[in-house]
LOBA-615280 format. One record per atom (N, C-alpha, C): x negated, y negated, z negated; residue in one letter. Coordinates in steps of 0.1 Angstrom, whole numbers, plus 5000, padded with zeros to 4 digits. Each point is the difference from the previous one (the first is absolute). Layout:
BEGIN
XYZA;...
This chain:
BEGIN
499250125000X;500849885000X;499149875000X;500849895002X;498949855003X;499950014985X;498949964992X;499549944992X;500249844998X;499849974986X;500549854995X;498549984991X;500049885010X;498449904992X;501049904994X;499649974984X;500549904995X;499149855000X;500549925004X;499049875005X;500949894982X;498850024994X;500349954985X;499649845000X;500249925013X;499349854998X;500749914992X;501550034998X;500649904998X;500350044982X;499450054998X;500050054982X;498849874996X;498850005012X;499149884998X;500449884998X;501549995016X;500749894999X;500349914987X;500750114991X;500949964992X;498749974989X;499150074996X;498549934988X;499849885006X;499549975011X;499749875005X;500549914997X;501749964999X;500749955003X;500049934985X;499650064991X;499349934984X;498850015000X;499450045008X;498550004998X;499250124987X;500850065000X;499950154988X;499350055003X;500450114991X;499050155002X;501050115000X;501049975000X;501250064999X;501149975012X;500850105011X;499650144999X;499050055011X;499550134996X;498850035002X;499850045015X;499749995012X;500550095009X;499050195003X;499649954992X;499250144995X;500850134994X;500949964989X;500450064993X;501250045008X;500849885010X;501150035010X;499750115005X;498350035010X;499950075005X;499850144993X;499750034988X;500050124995X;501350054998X;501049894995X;501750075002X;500450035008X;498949945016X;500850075015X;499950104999X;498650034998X;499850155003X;500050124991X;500649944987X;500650084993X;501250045003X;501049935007X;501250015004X;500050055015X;499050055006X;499750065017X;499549925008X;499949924998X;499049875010X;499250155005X;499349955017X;499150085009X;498949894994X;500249895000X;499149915000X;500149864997X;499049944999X;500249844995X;499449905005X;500549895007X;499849865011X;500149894990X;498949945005X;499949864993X;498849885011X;500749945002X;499449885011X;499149914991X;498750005005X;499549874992X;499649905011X;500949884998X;499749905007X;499349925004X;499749915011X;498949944994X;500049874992X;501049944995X;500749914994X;500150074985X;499950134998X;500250104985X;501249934991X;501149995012X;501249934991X;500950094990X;500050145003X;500550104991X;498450124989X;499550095010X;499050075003X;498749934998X;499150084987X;499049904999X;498650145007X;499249975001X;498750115005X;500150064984X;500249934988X;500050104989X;500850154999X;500949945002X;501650105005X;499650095006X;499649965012X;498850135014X;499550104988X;498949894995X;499350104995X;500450084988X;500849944989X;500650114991X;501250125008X;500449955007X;500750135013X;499650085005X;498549985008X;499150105003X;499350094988X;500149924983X;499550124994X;501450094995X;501249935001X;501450074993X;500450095011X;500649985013X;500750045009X;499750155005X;500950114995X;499250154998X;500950025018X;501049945002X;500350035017X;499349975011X;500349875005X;499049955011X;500549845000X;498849915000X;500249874998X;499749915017X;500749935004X;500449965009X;500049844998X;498349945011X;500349864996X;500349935012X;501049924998X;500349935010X;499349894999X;499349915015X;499149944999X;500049905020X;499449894998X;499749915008X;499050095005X;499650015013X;498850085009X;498749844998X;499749964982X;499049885005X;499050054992X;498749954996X;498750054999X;500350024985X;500449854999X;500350024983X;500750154997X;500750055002X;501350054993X;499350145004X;499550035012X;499550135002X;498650054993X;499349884998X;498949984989X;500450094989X;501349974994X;500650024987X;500350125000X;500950035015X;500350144998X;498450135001X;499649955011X;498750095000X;499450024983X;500149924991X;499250004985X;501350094992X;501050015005X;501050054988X;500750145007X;499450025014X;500650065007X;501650124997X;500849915001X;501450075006X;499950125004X;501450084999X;499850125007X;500349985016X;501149835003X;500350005010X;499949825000X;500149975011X;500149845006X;500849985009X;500949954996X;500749935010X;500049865004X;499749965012X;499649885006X;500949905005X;500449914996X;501549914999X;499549895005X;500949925007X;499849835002X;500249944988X;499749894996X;500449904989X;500049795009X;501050034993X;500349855005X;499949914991X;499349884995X;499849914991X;502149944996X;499850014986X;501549964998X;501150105005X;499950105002X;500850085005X;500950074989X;501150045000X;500650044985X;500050205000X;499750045011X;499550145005X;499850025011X;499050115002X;499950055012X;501049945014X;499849955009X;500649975010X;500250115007X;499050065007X;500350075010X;498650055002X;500050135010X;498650065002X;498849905008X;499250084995X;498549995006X;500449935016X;499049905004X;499950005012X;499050105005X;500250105005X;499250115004X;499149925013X;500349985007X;499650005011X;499349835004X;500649914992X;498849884998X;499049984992X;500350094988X;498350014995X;499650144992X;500250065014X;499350165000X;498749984995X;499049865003X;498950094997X;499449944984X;501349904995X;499450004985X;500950154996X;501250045003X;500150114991X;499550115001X;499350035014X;499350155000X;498849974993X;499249884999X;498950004994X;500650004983X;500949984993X;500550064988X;500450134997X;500350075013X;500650124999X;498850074995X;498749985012X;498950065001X;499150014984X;499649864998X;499750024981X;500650094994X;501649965001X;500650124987X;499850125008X;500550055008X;500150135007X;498550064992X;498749945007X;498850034997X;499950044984X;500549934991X;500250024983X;500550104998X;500850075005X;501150144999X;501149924997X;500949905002X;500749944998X;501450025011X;500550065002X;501350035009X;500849855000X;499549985015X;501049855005X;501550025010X;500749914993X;501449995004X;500249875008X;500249985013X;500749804999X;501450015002X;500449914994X;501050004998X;501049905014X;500650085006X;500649915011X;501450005005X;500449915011X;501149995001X;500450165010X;501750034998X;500050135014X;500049965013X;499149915004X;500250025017X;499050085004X;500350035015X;498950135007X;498549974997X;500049855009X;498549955004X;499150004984X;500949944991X;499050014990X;499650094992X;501250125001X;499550145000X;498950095010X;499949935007X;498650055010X;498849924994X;500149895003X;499049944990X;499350054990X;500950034990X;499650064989X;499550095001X;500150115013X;499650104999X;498450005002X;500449915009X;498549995009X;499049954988X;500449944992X;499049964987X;499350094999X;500950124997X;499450134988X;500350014992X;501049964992X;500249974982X;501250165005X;500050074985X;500650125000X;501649964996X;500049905000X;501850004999X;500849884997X;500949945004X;500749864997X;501050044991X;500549844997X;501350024990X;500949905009X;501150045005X;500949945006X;500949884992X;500149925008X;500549854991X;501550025006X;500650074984X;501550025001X;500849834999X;499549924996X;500849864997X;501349985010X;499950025013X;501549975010X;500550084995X;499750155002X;501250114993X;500649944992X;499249964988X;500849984981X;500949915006X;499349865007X;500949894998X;501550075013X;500150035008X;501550075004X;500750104991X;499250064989X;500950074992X;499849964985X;500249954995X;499449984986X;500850054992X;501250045000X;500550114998X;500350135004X;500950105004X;500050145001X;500149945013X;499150115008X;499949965016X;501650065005X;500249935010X;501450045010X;499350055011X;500350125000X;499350105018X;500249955007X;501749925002X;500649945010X;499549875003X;499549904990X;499949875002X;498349955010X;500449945007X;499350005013X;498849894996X;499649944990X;498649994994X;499150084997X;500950084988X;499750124993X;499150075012X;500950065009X;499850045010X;498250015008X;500149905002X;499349975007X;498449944991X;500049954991X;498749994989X;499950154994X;500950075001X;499450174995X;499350045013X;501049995012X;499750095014X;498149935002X;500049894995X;498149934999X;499250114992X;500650004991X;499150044985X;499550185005X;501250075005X;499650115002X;499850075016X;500149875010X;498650035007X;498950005001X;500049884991X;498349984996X;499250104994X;500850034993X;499550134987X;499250115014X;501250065005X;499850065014X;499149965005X;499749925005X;498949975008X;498649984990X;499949934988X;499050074995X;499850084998X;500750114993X;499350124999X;499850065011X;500650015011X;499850045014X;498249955005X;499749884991X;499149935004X;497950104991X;501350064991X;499050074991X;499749904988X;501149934995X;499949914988X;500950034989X;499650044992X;501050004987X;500549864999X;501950054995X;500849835005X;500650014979X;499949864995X;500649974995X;500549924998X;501349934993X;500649875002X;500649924985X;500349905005X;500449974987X;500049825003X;501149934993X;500249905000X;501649955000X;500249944982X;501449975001X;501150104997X;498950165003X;501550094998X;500249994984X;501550024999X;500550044986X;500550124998X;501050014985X;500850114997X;500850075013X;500749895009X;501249995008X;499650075011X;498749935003X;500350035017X;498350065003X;499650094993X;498450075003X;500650124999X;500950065002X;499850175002X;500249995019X;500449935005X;499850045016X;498950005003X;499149884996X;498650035001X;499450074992X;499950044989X;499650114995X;499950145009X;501150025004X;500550135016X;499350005003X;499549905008X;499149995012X;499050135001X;499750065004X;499150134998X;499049975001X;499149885011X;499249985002X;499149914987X;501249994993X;499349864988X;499550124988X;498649954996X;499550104993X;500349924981X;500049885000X;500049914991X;500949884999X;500449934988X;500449895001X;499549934989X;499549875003X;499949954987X;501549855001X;500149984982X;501149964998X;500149944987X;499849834998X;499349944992X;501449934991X;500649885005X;500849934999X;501350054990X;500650095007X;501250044996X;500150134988X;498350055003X;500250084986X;499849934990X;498949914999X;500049914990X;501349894996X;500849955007X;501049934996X;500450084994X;500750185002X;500850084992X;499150034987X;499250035001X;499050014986X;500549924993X;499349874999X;500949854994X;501350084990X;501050075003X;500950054993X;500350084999X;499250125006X;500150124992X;498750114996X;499049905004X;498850024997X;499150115009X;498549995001X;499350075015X;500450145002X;500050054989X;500550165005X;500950055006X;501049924996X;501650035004X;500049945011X;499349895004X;500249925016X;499150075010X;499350085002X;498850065005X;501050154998X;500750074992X;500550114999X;501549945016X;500249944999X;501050005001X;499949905014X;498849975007X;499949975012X;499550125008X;499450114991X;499650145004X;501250045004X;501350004996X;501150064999X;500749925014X;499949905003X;500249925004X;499950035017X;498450075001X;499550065006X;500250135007X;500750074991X;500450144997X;499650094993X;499249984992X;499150094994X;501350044991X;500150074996X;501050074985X;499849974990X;500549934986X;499749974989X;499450154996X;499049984991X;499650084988X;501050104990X;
């Protein structure tokens, strides 16, 4: 079945936001994966508005699954990752002022700062991911890199369904009919596909289906549920969500 990376940034969100120490996103991540987490995502920016390099590094010595950093393809950040080395890297745009992720990688206008990031990590034992949007061309691109696998940028999907998808409704439609050609054609391409962006409770078991999707990571919406019923139960229950069978 697809697997669930839990992307624990916004547990940072909420410490920052008093400037604390409190709550921990460390400790978040050991209730993921006490509760079934595959794994654990956490973006360090280069602005470090949630995610500090500390965080990295107490994660890389707690995280008994597989730690997953999401990251800018710039000298700085790959510097960081090469010294703390991840089990995996995923390679994201960042936009100054941006309130999240926009949208994928420009694959194909600056192929050669991201294969020269691929190449560092790759070289470290570091398994690279970029993260991009589903159209064809930029799934060739990426192939042509070399990196062993992308994470598909579900964002149009969520925003047509943010609730329970309608099979019938001709958005829906058509941001899934994206999502799971792409998958298709990467793996077809010889790339492990993962995706993630935006999905919630409501509308991630179609993508979840997908056969081709080996992973999802899924940050936002488990953490908002946490908030009120705390990480285990929200992480249980996006597994479920998923299809996995309660315990």
């Amino acid at each position: 079945m697809t697997k669930l990376g839990v992307n624990v940034d916004h547990v940072a969100t909420v410490r920052e936001a008093r400037q604390a120490i409190e709550p921990d996103p460390v400790a978040a991540a050991l209730l993921a994966e006490l509760a079934g987490a595959h794994g654990i995502t956490v973006h360090l920016r280069q602005d470090r508005r949630h995610i500090k390099d500390d965080d990295v590094r107490r994660l890389r010595e707690s995280v008994t699954t597989r730690l997953n950093l999401e990251m800018a393809p710039t000298d700085e950040i790959v510097g960081i990752a090469l010294r703390l080395r991840p089990d995996q890297a995923t390679l994201v745009p960042e936009r100054e002022g941006e309130v999240t992720t926009e949208g994928g990688l420009d694959v194909m206008q600056n192929a050669a700062r991201i294969e020269s990031a691929a190449r560092k990590l790759g070289e470290a034992g570091i398994q690279v991911s970029l993260f991009i949007d589903p159209r064809p061309e930029i799934i060739e691109a990426s192939a042509r890199i070399g990196v062993p696998m992308v994470e598909l940028n579900t964002r149009a999907y969520s925003e047509t369904c943010p609730r329970s998808p309608d099979p019938a409704g001709r958005a829906f439609s058509e941001e899934f009919t994206k999502v799971a050609a792409a998958a298709r054609q990467a793996a077809g391409l010889g790339l492990q596909v993962l995706a993630g962006h935006g999905l919630t409770y409501r509308n991630v078991r179609p993508i979840s289906d997908i056969p081709q999707i080996v992973e999802l990571n899924i940050g936002h919406n488990i953490i908002s549920r946490a908030v009120l019923v705390g990480m285990e139960r929200a992480v249980r229950e996006m597994l479920e969500a998923m299809g996995y069978r309660s315990a």
